[in-house]
N, C-alpha and C positions, 0 to 999 in steps of 0.2 A: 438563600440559594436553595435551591427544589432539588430534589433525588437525582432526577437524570442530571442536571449539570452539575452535581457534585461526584457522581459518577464520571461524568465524563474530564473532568477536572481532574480525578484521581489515577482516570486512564492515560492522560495525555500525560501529566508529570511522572508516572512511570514509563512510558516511550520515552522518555525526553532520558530518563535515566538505561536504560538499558541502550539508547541509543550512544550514549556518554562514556556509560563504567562496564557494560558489558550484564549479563544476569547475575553475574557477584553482585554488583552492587543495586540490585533489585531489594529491598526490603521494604516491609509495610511503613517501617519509621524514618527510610529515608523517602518513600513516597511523600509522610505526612511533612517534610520538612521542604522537599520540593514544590508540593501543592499549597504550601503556607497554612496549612492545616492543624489543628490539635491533636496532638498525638490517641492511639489510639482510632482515628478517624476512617484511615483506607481500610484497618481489616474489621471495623463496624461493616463497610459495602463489601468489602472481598474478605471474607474468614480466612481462606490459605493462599499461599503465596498460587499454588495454580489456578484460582480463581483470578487473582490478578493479572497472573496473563494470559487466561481467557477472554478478559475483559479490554487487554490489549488488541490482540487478534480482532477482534469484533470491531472496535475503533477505530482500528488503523485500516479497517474493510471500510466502514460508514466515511470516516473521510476522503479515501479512497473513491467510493460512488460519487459522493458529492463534489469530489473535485469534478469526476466528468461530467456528471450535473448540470455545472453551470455551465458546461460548453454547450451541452442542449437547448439550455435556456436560451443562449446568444447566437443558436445556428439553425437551428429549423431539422430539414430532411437533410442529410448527408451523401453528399457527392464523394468523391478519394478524393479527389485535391482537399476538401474541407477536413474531412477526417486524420488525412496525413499530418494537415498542419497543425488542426486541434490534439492528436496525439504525440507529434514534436512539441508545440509549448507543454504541454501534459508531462512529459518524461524530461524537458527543460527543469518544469515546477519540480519534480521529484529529484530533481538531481541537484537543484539549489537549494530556494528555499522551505522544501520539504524534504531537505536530504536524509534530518537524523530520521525522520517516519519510515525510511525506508531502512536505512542500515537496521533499525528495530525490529524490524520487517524479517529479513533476513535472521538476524539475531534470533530472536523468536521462532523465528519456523524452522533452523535445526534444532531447537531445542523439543519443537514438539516431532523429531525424527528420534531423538532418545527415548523421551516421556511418551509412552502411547496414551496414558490418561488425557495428555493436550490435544490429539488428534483432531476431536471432534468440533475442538471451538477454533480451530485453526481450518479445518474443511468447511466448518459453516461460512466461518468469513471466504476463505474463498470460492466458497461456490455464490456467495452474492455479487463480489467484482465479476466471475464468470458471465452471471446470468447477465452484468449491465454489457460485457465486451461482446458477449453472442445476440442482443439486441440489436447493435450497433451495424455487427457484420449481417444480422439479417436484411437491417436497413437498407445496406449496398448491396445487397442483391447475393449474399455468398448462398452458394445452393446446399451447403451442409455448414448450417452458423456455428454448431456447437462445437465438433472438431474444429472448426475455424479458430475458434475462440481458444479453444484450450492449446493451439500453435501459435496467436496471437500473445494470449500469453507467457507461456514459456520463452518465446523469443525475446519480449518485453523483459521478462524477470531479470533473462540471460544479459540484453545489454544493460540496463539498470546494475548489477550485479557488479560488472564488469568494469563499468565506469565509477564506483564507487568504491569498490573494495578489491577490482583485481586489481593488474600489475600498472596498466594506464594511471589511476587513481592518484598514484602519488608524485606524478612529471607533468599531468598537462591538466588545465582546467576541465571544467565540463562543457559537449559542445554548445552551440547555442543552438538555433529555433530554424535556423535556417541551414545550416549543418545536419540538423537530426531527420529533416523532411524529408531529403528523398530517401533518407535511412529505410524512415518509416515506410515510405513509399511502396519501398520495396515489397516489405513486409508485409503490408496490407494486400497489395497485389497477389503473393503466394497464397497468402491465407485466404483470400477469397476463390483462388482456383483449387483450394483441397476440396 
């Protein structure tokens, strides 16, 4: 196995845990027992535990990009209706089967409202999902992408957020794909008129 996928091995089994036990149960030795690893292993790649979830931050950005990624891959120029629906399945995915990456997500980013040393790898990773969301609204024609992006976001976080860990969370499923579209709809619409 090569550095980077051992890395990334090491970051994903810590999301998986802080998504689970919360930053208590964040440790270098429960990482190495989660990643099926030889002890001693994660703080070989991460020396302190804030290195480790630095390293979280930055992964859960990279998978993040990549998930929208692939929607580029399979769509070309983007229209709203394509967008709407590529970011309904998108916030589907995050709300299913990439649920724990986001409660992580969260998790994580108050923690770096405490810790100011975390700030920085927590703003790198988001300023790299930013820069894919202000691409996007450039695409559709938003005549200010960047504030675009950063109400794009926040709105996104807001219902993510809301649907996972508010009050909804623990009475109804998550919606689906065609529930969440003209959500999105919306959204996208406002944002491209800021």
């Amino acid at each position: 196995m090569s550095i980077p996928d051992r890395r990334d091995l090491i970051a994903d089994a810590a999301i998986g845990i802080v998504a689970a036990a919360g930053l208590r149960g964040l440790t270098h030795r429960a990482v190495d027992a989660a990643a099926g690893l030889p002890a001693g292993s994660t703080s070989y790649y991460f020396r302190t535990r804030s290195a480790l979830i630095g390293a979280c931050y930055l992964r859960l950005a990279e998978l993040s990009v990549a998930d929208a990624d692939r929607w580029d891959a399979d769509h070309g120029r983007p229209d709203l209706d394509s967008a709407a629906g590529a970011l309904a399945a998108l916030l589907h995915h995050w709300l299913t089967a990439a649920r724990d990456r986001q409660l992580a997500r969260f998790e994580l980013a108050l923690e770096a409202a405490r810790r100011p040393e975390l700030r920085a790898d927590l703003q790198a990773a988001g300023l790299a999902v930013r820069s894919r969301v202000t691409a996007l609204l450039a695409a559709l024609g938003a005549p200010r992408p960047a504030p675009a992006a950063d109400l794009l976001v926040a709105w996104t976080d807001g219902l993510l957020y809301d649907l996972l860990a508010g009050a909804p969370a623990a009475t109804r499923p998550p919606p689906g794909v065609t529930e969440l579209t003209p959500m999105v709809r919306r959204m996208l619409e406002a944002a491209l008129s800021t």
